[in-house]
C-alpha positions, 0 to 999 in steps of 0.5 A, a space after each residue: 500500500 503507498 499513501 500520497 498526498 497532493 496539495 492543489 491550486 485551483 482556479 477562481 469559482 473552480 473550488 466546488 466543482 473540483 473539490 465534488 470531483 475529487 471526492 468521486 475519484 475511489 483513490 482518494 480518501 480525503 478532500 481538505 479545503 485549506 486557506 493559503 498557498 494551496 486551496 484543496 489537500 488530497 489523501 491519496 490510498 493507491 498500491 503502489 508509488 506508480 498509481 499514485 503518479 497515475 492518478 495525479 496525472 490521469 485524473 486529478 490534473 485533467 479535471 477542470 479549474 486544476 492550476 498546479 499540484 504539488 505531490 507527496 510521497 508518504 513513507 514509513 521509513 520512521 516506524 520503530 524509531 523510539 
């Protein structure tokens, strides 16, 4: 299982109609509205690193209003540290 996370800049009046199609999208299994630098953060559960860069790519960056995304790739490289 690979966890990702994709922070979104959207277009103005786009927020709404991107924020429903991400949570239509199975992969993904959180939509965060933020304030600041980016407007939307996704959670993104897939099988593996290359699924996850299929689904930024294939579904999120062709939806309409997606101006720029910023990828994420979670690790647990941590675990068992005290």
């Amino acid at each position: 299982m690979a966890t990702g996370f994709a922070l979104l800049s959207i277009s103005p009046l786009h927020e709404k109609e991107v924020f429903n199609a991400l949570n239509s999208i199975n992969e993904i299994s959180e939509v965060h509205p933020l304030f600041g630098e980016y407007d939307i953060l996704v959670k993104i559960n897939c099988t593996d690193i290359d699924e996850i860069g299929d689904v930024v790519i294939k579904k999120i960056r062709s939806l309409k209003g997606i101006v720029d995304t910023k990828t994420l790739i979670g690790t647990r490289s941590l675990e068992g540290f005290q």
